[in-house]
C-alpha positions in Angstrom: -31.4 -6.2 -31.4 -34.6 -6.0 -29.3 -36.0 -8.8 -29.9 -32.7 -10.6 -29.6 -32.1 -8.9 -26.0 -35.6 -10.0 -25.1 -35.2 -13.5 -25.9 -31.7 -13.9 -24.1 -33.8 -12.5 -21.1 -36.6 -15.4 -21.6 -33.8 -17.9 -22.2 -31.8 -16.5 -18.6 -35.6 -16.8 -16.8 -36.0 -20.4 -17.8 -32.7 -21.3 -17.1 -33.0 -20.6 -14.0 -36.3 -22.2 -13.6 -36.5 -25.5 -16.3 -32.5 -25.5 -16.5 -32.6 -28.2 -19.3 -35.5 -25.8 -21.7 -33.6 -22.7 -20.7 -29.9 -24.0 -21.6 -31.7 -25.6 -25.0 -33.1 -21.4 -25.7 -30.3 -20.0 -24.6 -27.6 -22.2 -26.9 -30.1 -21.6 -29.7 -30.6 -17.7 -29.6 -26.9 -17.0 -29.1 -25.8 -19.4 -31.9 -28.7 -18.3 -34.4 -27.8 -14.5 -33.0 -24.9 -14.5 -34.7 -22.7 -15.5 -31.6 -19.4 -17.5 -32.3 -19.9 -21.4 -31.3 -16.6 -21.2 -28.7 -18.4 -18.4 -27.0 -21.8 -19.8 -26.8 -21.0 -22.8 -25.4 -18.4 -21.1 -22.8 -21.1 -18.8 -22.0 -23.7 -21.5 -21.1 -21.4 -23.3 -19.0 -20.1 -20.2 -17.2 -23.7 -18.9 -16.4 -24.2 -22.1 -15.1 -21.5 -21.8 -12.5 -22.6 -18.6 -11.7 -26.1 -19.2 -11.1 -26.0 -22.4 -9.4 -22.5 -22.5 -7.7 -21.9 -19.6 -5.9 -21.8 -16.6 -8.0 -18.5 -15.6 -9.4 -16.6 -17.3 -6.7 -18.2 -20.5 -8.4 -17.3 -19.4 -11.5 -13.2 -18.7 -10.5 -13.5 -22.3 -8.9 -14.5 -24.1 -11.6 -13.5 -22.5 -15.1 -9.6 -22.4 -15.1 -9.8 -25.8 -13.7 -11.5 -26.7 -16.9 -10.2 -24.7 -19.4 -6.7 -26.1 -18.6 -7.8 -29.7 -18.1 -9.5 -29.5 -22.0 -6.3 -29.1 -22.9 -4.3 -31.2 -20.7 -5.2 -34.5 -22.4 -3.0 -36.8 -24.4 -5.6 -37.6 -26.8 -5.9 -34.0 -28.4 -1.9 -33.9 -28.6 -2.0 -35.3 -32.4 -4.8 -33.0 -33.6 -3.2 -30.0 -34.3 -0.3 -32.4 -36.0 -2.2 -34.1 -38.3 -4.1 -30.6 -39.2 -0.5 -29.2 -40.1 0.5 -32.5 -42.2 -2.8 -32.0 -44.3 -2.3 -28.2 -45.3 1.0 -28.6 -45.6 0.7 -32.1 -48.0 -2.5 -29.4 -49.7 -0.3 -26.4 -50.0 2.1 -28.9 -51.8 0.0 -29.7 -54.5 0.2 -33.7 -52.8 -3.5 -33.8 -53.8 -3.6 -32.8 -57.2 -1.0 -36.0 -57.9 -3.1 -38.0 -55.9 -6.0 -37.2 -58.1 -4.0 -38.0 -61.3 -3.2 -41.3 -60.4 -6.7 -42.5 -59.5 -7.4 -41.0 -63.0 -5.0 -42.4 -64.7 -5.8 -46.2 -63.0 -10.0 -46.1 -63.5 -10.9 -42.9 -65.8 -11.5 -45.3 -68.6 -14.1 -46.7 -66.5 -17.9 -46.3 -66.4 -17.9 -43.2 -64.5 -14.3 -43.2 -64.4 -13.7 -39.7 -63.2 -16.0 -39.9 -60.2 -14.7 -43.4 -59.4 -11.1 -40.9 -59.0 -12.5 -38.7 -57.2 -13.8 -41.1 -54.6 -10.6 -42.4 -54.6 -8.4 -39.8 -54.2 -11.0 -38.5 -51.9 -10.1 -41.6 -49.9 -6.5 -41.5 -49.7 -6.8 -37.8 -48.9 -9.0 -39.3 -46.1 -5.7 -40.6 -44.8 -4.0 -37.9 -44.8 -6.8 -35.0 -43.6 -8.4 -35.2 -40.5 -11.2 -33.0 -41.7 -13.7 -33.6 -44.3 -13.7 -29.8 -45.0 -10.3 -29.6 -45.8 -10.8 -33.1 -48.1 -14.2 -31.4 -49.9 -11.8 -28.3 -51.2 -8.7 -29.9 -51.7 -10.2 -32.1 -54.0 -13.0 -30.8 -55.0 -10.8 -27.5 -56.6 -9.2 -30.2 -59.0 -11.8 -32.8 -59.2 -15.1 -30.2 -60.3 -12.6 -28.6 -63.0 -12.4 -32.2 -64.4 -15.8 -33.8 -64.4 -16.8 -30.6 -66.2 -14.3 -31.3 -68.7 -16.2 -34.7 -69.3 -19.4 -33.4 -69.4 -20.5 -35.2 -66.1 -24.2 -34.0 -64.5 -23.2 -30.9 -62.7 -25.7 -31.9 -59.8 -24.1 -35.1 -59.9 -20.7 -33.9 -59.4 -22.0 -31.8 -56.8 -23.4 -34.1 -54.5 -20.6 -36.6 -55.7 -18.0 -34.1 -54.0 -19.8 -33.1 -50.9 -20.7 -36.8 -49.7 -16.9 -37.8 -50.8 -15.5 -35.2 -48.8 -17.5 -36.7 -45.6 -14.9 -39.6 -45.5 -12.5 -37.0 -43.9 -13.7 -38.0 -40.7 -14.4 -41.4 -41.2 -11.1 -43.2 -42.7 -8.3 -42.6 -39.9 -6.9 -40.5 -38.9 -10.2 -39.3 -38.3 -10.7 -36.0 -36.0 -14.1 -37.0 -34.7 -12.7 -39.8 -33.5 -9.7 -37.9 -31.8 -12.6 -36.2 -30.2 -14.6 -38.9 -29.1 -11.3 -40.5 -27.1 -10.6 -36.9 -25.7 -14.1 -36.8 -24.5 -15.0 -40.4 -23.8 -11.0 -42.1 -23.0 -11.6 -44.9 -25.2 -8.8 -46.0 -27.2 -7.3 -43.7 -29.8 -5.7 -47.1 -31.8 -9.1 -48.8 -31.5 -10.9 -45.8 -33.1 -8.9 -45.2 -35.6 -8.8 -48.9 -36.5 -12.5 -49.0 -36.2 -13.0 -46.6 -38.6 -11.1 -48.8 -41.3 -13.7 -50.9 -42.5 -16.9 -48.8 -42.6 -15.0 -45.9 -44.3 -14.0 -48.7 -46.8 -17.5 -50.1 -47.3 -18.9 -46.1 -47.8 -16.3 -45.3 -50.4 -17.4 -48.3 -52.3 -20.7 -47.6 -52.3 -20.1 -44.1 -53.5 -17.8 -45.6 -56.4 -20.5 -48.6 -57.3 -23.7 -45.7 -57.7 -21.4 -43.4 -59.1 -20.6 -46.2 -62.1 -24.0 -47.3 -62.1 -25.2 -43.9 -62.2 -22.9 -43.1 -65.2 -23.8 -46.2 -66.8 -27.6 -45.1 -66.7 -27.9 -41.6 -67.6 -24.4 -42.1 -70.2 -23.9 -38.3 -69.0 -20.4 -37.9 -69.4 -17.5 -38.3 -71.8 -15.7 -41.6 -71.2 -11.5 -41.7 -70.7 -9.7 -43.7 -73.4 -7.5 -46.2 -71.3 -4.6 -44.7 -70.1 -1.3 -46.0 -71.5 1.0 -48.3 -68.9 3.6 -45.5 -69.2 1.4 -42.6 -68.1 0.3 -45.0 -65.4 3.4 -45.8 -64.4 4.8 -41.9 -64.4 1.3 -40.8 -62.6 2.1 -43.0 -60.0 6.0 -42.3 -59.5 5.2 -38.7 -59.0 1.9 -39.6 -56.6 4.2 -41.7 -54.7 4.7 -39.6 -51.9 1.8 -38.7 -51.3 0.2 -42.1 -51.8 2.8 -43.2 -48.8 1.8 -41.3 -46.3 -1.4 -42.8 -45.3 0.6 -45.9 -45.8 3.3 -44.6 -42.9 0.5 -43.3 -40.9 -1.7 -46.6 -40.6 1.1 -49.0 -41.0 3.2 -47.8 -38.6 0.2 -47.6 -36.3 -1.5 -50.6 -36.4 2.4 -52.5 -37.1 3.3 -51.1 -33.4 6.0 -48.9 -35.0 4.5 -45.9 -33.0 1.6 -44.8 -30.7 -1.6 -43.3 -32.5 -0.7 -39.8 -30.4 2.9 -40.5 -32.0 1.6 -40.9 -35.1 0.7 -37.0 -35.5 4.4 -36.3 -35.3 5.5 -38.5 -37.9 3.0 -37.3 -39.8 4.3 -33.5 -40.2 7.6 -34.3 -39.9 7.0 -36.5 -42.9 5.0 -34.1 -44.9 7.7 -31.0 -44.1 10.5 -33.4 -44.8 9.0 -34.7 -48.8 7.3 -30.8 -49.8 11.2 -29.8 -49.0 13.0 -32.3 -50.4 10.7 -32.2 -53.8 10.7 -28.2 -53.7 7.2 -28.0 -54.1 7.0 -25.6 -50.7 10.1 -23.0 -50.3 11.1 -22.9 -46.8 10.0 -18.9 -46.8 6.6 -20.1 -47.0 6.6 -22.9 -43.9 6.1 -19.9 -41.1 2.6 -19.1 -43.4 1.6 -22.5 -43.8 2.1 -23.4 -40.2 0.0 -20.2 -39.2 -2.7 -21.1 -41.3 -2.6 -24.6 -39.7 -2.1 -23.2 -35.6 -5.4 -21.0 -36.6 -7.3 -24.1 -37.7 -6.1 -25.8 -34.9 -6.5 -23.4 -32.1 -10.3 -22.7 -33.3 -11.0 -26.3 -32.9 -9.2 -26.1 -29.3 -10.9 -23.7 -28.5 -14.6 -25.2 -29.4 -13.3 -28.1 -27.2 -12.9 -25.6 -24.3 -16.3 -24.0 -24.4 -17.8 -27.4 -24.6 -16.5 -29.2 -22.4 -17.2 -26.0 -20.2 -20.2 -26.8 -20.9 -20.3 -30.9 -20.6 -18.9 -30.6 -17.2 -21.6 -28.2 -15.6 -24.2 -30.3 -17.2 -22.3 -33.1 -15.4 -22.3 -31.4 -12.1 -25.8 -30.7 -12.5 -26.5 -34.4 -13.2 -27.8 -34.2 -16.2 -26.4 -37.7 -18.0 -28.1 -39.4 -14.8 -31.2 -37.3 -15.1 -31.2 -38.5 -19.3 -30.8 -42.3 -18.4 -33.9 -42.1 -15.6 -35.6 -40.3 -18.2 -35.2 -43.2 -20.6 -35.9 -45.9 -18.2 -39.1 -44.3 -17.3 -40.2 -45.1 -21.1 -39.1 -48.6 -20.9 -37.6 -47.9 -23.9 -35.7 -51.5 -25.2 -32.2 -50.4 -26.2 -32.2 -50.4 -29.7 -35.0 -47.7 -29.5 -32.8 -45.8 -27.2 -30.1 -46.1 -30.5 -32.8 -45.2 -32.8 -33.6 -42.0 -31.2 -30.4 -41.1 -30.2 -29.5 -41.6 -34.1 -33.0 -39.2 -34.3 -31.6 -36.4 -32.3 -28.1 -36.6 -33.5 -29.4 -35.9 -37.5 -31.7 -33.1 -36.0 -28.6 -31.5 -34.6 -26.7 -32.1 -37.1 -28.8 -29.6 -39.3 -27.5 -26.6 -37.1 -24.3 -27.2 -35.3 -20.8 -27.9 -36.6 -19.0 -31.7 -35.9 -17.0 -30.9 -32.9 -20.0 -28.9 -30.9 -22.5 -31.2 -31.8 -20.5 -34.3 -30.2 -18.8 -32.1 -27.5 -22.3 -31.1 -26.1 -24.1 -34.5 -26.3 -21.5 -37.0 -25.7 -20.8 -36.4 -22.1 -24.2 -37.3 -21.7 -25.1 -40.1 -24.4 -22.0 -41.8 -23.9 -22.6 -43.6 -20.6 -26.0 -43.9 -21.2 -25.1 -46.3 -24.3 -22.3 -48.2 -22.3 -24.9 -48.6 -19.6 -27.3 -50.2 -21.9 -24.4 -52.5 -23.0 -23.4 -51.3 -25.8 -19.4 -51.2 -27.4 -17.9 -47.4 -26.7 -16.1 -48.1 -30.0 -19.0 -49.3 -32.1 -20.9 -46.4 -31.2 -17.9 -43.8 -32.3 -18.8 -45.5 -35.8 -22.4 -44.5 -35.6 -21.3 -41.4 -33.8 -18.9 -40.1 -37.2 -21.2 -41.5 -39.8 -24.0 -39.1 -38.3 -21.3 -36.5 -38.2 -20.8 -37.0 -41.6 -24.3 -36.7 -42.7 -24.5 -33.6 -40.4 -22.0 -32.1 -43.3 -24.9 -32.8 -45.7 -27.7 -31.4 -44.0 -28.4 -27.3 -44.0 -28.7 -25.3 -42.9 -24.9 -25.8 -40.8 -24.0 -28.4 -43.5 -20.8 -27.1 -44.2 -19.2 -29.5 -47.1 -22.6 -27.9 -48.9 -21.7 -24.5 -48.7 -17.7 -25.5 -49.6 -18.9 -26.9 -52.8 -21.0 -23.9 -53.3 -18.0 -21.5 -52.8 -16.4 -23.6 -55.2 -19.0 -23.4 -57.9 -21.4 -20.7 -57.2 -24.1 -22.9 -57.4 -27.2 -22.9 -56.1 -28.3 -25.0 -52.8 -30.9 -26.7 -54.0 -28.7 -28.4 -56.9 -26.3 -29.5 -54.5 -28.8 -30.5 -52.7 -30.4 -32.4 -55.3 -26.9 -34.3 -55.9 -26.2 -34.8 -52.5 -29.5 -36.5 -51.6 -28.3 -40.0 -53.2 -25.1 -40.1 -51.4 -27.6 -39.4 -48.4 -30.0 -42.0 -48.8 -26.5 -44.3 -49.2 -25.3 -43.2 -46.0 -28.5 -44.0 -44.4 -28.6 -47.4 -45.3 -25.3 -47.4 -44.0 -25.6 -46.7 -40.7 -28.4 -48.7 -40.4 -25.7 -52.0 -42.2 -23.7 -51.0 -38.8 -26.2 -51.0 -36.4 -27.0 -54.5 -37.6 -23.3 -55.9 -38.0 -21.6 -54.3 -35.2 -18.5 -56.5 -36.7 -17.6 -54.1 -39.2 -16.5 -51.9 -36.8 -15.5 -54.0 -34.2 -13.6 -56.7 -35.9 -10.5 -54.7 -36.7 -9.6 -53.3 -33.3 -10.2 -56.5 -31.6 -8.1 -58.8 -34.1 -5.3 -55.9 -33.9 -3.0 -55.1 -30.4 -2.8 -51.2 -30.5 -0.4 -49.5 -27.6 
């Protein structure tokens, strides 16, 4: 506790003399102290006010204004839906049919359970917003199986932390969500631009998985299912399987808005765990608490944040960053390159949302002032998200598939670190064709 009381006082000292090293201390003391994120960011921001508008009468100007414009945006309106259709779809046991369709289509492939899992961590992708939620959902049923075929336990660890990552990146994705709330680009275009990379990742999952399989012949290959247990599998997934089908279809066909699409999501999820009697109606009032808690922790991360992102506006700080970058005559695919830099070394020890709540007020306009498309860079934006997931010590899809298995880090670790090297070469596939993210939402009208 000392030394934890002196540091906050060294942090406070150079806040108020070099703001940017002292807010940097400061963020980093309370968040490695033990302090909640919503808190530590609120804090920051609300010192801020204090000591550099006026006291506490700068603080009662500014913070209520903010807290209830965080909230007051259309954008954020479908989170908390889509967070409710996914643990209601999960508390339904929608995943586990899911899963025993993809089986039931590739198991007798080379690798053919973790070509399933991919998949079904894919079309759970589509459902989820959150690639926490996808890891356990699918990692609960998935690990159970691959263990059951004798598949490389490091293997199917790393297998199920990188395939949970596509929870943010196949719409409806929650970064992205995020990244209109923040930055007011187009919710349809976002999502739509997430389409094809997610795609591209997921197949490159599935073609090292096989190839992997193929080389080390460490698992127990499926005998081909038989058409009718294909056919039956895929009656009873049917539900499940058309709900990302509603979702994206009904987006991208104009049927409703992408904010709409939250609504028709839950409705549509409450509606088919009824109807099929896998949820009593007893249990909704639990399932929708667990879902407002989810929910209201990520709202309220968005309010400390952006607490945060607007002092650091006030201050000047995104105009300070760009003269700061101009003065190093930096081209601009350096400035990408090191912006991709600092975004992996934060990703090692804050969570999604903070981590593109604190910097995107800032690196945002500096990229669109360089010329640059907003909705390419929410691409590169999620994929970086995504390896943040991967990367301790805050990676949290390691620690999900550790509570899962009891396993140590460093095996995970060791699984995870081919998916990794995958996912580098794919951000560095976008940076060079900007198409694949760009294509879709520009051959697409979206309301």
């Amino acid at each position: 506790m000392p030394v934890f009381l002196a540091l906050i006082a060294i942090s406070l000292i150079l806040f108020k003399t070099v703001m940017l090293a002292g807010l940097v201390m400061l963020m980093l003391v309370l968040l490695f102290g033990g302090v909640p994120i919503f808190p530590s960011l609120g804090l920051l921001g609300v010192l801020g006010y204090y000591l550099f508008y006026g006291g506490s009468a700068g603080v009662w100007s500014f913070f209520p204004t903010i807290c209830y414009s965080s909230l007051n945006n259309f954008a954020l309106a479908c989170l908390p839906l889509f967070i409710l259709a996914g643990q209601v779809m999960q508390s339904g046991g929608v995943s586990e049919e899911i899963f025993e369709v993809t089986s039931k289509w590739v198991g007798h492939l080379p690798g053919g359970e973790a070509v399933a899992t991919i998949l079904a961590c894919s079309i759970f992708a589509a459902i989820s917003t959150s690639s926490v939620a996808t890891a356990v959902t699918i990692g609960l049923i998935a690990l159970p199986a691959l263990a059951a075929r004798n598949y490389n336990k490091k293997f199917s660890y790393g297998l199920l932390a990188a395939g949970g990552t596509l929870g943010i990146m196949i719409p409806p994705s929650g970064t992205m969500i995020i990244y209109s709330a923040v930055t007011e680009e187009s919710i349809g275009k976002l999502f739509m631009a997430g389409v094809i990379p997610g795609l591209i990742l997921a197949s490159a999952f599935i073609l090292y998985s096989m190839w992997f399989c193929w080389r080390t012949k460490e698992y127990d290959r499926h005998s081909p299912a038989t058409w009718p247990e294909r056919l039956q599998a895929t009656k009873n997934g049917m539900w499940g399987l058309m709900a990302p089908v509603i979702i994206l279809g009904g987006i991208y066909s104009g049927a409703f808005t992408p904010l709409e699409s939250g609504a028709v999501a839950a409705l549509y999820a409450i509606v088919m765990v009824l109807v099929r009697k896998k949820v009593a109606v007893k249990d909704l009032p639990r399932i929708v608490g667990e879902s407002s808690m989810s929910s209201v922790m990520v709202l309220s991360i968005i309010i400390g944040a952006l607490t945060l992102g607007d002092f650091m506006t006030l201050t000047k700080l995104p105009e300070k960053a760009l003269d700061l970058v101009s003065s190093y005559g930096l081209p601009p695919w350096g400035v990408i390159t090191a912006i991709i830099l600092i975004y992996f070394v934060l990703g090692m020890f804050l969570e999604v949302v903070s981590c593109m709540l604190i910097t995107l007020p800032i690196v945002y306009p500096l990229i669109t002032s360089l010329g640059f498309d907003g909705v390419w860079f929410a691409v590169i934006v999620t994929i970086n998200m995504e390896m943040a997931l991967l990367t301790p010590p805050v990676g949290l899809n390691l620690y999900v598939i550790q509570g899962i298995t009891k396993a140590t880090l460093n095996d995970i670790l060791k699984g995870v670190l081919p998916f990794f090297i995958i996912m580098v070469i794919a951000i560095i596939i976008y940076c060079i064709f900007p198409q694949l993210s760009t294509w879709l939402p520009n051959a697409l009208v979206t309301r």
